[in-house]
C-alpha positions in Angstrom: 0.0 0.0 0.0 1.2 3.6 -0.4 -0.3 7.0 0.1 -1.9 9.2 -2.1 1.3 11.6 -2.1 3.5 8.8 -3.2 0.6 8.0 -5.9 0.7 11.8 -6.5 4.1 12.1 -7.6 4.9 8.8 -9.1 1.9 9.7 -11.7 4.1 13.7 -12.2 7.0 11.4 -13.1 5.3 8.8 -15.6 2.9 11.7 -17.1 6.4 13.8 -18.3 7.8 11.0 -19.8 5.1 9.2 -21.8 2.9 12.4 -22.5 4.7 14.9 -23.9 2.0 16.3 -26.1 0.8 18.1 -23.5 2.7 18.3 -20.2 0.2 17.8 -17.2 0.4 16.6 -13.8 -1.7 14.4 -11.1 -4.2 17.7 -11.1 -5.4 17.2 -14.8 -5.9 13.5 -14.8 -9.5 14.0 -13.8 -10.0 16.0 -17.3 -8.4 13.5 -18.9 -11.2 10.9 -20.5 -8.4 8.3 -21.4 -6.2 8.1 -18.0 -6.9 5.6 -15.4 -6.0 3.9 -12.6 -5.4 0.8 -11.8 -4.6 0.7 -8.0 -8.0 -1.8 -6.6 -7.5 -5.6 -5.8 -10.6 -6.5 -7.7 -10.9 -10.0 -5.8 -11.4 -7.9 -2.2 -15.0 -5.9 -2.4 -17.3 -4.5 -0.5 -20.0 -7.6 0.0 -23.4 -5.0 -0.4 -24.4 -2.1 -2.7 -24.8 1.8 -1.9 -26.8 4.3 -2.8 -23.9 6.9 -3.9 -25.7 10.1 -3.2 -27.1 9.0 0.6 -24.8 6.4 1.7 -27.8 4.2 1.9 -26.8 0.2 2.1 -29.2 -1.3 -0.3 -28.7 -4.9 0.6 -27.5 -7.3 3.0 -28.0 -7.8 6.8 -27.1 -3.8 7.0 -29.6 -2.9 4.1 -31.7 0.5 5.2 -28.9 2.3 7.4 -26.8 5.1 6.0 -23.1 5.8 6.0 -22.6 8.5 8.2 -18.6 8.6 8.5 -15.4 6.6 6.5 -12.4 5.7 8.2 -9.7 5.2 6.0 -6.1 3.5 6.6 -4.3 7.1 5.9 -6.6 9.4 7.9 -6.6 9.6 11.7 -9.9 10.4 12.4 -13.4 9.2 10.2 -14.6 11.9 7.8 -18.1 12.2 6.6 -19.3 9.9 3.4 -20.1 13.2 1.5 -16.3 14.0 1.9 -14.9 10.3 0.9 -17.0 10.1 -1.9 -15.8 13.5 -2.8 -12.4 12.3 -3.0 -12.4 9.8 -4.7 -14.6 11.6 -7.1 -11.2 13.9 -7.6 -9.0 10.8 -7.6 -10.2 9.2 -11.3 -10.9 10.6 -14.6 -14.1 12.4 -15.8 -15.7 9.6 -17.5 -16.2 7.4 -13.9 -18.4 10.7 -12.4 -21.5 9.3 -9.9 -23.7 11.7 -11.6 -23.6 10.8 -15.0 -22.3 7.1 -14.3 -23.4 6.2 -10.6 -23.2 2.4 -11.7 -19.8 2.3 -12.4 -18.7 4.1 -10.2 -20.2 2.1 -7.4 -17.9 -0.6 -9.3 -14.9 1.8 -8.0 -16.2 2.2 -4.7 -16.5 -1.0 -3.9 -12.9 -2.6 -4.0 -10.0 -3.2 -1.8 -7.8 -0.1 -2.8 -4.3 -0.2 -2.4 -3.9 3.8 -1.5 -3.9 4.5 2.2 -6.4 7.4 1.9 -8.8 5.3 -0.2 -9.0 2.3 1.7 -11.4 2.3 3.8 -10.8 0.5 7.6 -14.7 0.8 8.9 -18.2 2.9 8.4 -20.0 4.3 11.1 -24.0 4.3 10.5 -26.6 6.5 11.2 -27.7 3.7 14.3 -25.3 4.0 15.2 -23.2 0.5 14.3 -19.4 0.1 13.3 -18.7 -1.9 10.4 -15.1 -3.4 10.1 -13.2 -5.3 8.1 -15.6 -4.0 5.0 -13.7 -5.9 2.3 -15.3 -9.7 1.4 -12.4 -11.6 -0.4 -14.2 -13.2 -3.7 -14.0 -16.1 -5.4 -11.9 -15.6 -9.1 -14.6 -16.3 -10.6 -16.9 -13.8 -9.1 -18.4 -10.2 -11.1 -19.9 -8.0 -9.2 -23.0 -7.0 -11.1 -22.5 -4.8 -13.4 -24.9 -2.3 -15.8 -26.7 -4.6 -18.2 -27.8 -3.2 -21.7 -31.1 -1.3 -22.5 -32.8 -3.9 -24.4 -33.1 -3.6 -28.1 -36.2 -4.1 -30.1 -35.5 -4.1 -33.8 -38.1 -2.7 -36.5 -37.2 -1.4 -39.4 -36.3 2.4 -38.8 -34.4 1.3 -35.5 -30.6 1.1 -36.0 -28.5 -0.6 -33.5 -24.8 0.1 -33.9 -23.1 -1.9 -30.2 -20.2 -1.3 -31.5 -18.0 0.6 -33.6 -14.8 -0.9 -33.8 -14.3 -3.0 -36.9 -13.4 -6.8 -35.8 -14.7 -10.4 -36.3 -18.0 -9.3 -34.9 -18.6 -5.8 -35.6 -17.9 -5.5 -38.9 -20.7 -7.2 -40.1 -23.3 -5.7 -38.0 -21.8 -2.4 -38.8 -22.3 -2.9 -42.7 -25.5 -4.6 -42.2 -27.0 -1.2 -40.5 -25.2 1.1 -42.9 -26.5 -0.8 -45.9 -29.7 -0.1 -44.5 -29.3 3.3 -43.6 -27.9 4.1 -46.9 -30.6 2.3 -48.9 -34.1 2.7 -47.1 -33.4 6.2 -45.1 -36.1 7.9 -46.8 -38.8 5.3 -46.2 -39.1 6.0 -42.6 -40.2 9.5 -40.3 -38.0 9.0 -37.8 -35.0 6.8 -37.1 -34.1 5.9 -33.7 -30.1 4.8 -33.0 -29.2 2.8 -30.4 -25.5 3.0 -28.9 -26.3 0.8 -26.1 -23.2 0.0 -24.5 -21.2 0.7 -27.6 -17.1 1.2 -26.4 -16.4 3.1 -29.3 -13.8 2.3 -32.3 -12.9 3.6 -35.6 -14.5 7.4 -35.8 -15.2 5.5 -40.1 -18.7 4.3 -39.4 -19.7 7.9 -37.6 -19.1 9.5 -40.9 -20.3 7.9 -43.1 -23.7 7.6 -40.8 -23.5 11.3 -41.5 -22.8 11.1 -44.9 -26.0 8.8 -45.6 -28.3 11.4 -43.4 -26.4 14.9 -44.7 -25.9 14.0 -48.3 -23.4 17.0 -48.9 -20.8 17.8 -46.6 -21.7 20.8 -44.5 -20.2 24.0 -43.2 -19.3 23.0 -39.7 -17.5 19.7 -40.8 -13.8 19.8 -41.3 -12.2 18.5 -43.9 -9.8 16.5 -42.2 -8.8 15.7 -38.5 -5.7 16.5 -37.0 -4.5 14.2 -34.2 -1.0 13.5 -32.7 0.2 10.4 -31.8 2.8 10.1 -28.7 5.7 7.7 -29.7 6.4 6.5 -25.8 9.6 4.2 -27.0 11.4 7.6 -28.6 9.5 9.9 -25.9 8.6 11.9 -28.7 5.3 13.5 -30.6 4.3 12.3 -34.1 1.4 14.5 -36.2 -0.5 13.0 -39.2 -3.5 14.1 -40.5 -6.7 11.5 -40.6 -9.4 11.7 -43.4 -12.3 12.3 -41.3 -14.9 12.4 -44.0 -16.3 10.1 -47.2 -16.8 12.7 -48.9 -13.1 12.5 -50.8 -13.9 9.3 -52.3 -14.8 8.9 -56.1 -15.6 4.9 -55.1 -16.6 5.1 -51.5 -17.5 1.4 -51.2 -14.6 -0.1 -52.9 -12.1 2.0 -51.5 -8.9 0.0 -49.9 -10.2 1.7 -46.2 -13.7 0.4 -46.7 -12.5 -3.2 -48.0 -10.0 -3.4 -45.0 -12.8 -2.9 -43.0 -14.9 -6.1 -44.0 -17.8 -4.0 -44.4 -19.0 -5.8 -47.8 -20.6 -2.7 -49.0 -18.9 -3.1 -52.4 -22.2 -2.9 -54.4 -23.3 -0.1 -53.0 -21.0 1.8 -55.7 -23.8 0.9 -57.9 -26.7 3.6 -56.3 -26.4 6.9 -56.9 -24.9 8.9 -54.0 -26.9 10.8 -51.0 -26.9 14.4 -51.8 -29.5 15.6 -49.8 -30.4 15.5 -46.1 -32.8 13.1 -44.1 -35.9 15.4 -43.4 -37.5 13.5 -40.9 -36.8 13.3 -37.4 -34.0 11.6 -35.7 -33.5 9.5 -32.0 -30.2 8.8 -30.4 -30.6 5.9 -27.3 -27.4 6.9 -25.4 -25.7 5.3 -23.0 -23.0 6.2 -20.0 -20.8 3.6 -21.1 -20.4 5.1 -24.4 -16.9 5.3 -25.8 -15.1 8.1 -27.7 -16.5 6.9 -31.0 -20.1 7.0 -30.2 -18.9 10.7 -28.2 -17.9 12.0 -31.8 -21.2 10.4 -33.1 -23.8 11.9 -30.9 -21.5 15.3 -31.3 -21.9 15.3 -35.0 -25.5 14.4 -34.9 -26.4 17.1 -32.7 -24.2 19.7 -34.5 -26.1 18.6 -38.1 -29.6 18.3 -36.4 -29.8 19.7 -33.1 -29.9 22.8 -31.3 -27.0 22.6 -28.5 -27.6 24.2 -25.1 -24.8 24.1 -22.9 -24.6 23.8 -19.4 -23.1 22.8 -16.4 -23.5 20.8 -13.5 -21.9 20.8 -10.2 -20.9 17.1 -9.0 -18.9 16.5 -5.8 -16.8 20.0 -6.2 -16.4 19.5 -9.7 -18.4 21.3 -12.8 -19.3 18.6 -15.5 -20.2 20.0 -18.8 -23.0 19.2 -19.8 -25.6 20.3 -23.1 -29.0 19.1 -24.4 -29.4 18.7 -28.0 -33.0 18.6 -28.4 -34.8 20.4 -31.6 -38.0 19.7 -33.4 -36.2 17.6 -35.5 -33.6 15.4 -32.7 -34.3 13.9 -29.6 -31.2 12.4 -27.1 -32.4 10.3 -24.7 -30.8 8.9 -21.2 -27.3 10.2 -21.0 -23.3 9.7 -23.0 -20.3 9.4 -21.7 -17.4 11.6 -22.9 -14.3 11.8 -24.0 -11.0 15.0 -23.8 -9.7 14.2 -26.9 -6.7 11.8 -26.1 -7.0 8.4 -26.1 -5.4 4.7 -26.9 -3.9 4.7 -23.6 -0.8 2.1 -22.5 -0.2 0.5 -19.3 2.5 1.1 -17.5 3.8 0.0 -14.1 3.4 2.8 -11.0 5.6 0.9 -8.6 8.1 -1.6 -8.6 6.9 -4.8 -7.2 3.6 -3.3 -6.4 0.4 -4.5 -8.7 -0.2 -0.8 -9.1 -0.8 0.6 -12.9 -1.8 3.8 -14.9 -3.1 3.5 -18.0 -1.2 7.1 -19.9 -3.1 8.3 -23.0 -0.7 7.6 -26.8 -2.9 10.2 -28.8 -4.7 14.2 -28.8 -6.2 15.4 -31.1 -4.8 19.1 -32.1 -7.7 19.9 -34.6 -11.4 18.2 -34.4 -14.9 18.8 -35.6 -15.8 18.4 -32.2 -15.6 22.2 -30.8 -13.1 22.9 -28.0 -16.2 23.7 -25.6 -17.5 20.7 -25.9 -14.6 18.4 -25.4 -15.4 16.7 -21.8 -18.9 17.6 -22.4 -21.7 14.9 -21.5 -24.9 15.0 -23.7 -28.1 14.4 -22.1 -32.0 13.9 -22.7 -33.8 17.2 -21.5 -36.1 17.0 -18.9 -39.4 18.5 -19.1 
């Protein structure tokens, strides 16, 4: 176990020598979507659930009483539950937040943490009755549950894209809904999308999604993407420039990229191209566990379709962006994750001999569609 100062400064040391894109410190990981921590036994948890906002157990023989104070192994004294969840709030990135993500982050809570300040020695209820030895250790086998997908029910003008990172499985289902989208769009009102828990990917698929509903590229896109990649074995940054859009291709279909990407949309060539926009109305089914493909995705849609109000939203000390995209024409419903713009991140070892890890982002993107205002924003359904 170490403490969170010795955490602190081993993270300053690893951040200036994989990241030099964009030099940071311990104080900017929480802003950074693609940085995380590995520093929980995930075999040692917590044996019942809480309710993140009231301490509230929610099962087991303790199930009704609230958390009233925390006693961690680095702290002398027990501190309220408002203020432990509070820092461990500021300990991990954006993207684990209760208030967008409360299910996940209950995930985090509830393990054996190997940093003094965050491992918690006993609770004291609201009875009051003193809990020790908090940890249960679990079977390997053992999953703590975990958020299940919203279930899917397929009709026609209801698009499910899970995933969009091109592999053995994806692919296919990838071309199967973008051969539909590109061939029966204008037979349906409305089309609803459906992220579920979709991790993210290739950015490929959300273009050309935008491609098949736009027709003709539009003002606000750019024509290409600017990202830089961080070459970790020569410490040093690399910048190419992506292709974000279709639009560049004579033969979108049978382009090398398009073939690579098993999406068998070959024939396709053979229909005249989109050149004019979907008029009818458009649903996006988000999900917190979206990755930073499906973050680009809902982004563009709401740029092409929406109207974006932006907001914030104080959680735990910190202010989450947040934004509606709602028009006449687009409604987002439950809430995304987000992402800062970096990402592919490698593991690397905190602590010699210790089981501690960070994951360091590779990538940034210097120049992106996606406005700098609304990097690190969350999109959301509004509430009447």
């Amino acid at each position: 176990m170490i403490t969170l100062s010795e955490y602190n400064k081993a993270v300053d040391v690893l951040l200036k020598r994989y990241y030099p894109v964009a030099p940071t410190t311990h104080k900017d990981t929480f802003s950074m979507s693609h940085f995380e921590a590995y520093v929980s036994n995930t075999q040692r948890w917590i044996p019942f659930e809480i309710d993140v906002p009231t301490g509230r157990i929610l099962d087991g023989k303790f199930a009704g009483q609230c958390i009233a104070k925390v006693k961690t192994h680095g702290h002398k004294s027990a501190m309220s539950w408002k203020n432990y969840v509070t820092m461990l709030v500021h300990f991990d990135n954006i993207t684990w937040n209760p208030c967008t993500n409360e299910m996940t982050f209950r995930r985090l809570l509830r393990t054996f943490k190997y940093i003094a300040e965050l491992n918690i020695d006993y609770f004291i209820t609201d009875k009051p009755v003193k809990l020790h030895n908090v940890y249960m250790k679990v079977p390997l086998d053992y999953i703590p549950p975990a958020p299940r997908d919203p279930p899917f029910i397929g009709h026609d003008n209801h698009f499910l894209f899970a995933g969009f990172d091109f592999g053995e499985h994806n692919g296919p289902a990838i071309g199967r809904e973008l051969r539909r989208l590109f061939q029966y769009r204008d037979d349906y009102k409305e089309i609803h999308f459906h992220l579920n828990n979709n991790g993210g990917g290739q950015i490929t698929p959300c273009n050309m999604i935008l491609l098949a509903l736009c027709g003709a590229r539009e003002p606000w896109m750019k024509k290409q993407e600017s990202l830089e990649l961080v070459d970790i074995a020569n410490n040093r940054a690399v910048s190419e420039k992506r292709a974000w859009d279709p639009w560049e291709l004579d033969n979108l279909f049978t382009s090398n990229n398009m073939k690579a990407m098993g999406l068998k949309l070959a024939d396709l060539d053979n229909f005249q191209r989109i050149t004019t926009r979907y008029h009818g109305k458009i649903t996006i089914h988000m999900y917190p566990g979206n990755g930073s493909a499906a973050f680009f995705f809902i982004t563009y849609i709401v740029y092409a379709f929406g109207k974006p109000r932006r907001f914030t939203q104080e959680c735990y000390g910190k202010q989450l962006k947040m934004g509606h995209g709602d028009s006449n024409r687009l409604t987002l419903l439950g809430t995304s994750n987000t992402t800062s713009g970096d990402g592919n991140m490698t593991v690397v070892e905190l602590k010699q001999g210790t089981p501690l890890r960070v994951g360091i982002p590779r990538q940034q993107f210097t120049s992106s569609t996606v406005l700098p205002m609304d990097w690190n924003r969350f999109w959301t359904e509004k509430k009447n």
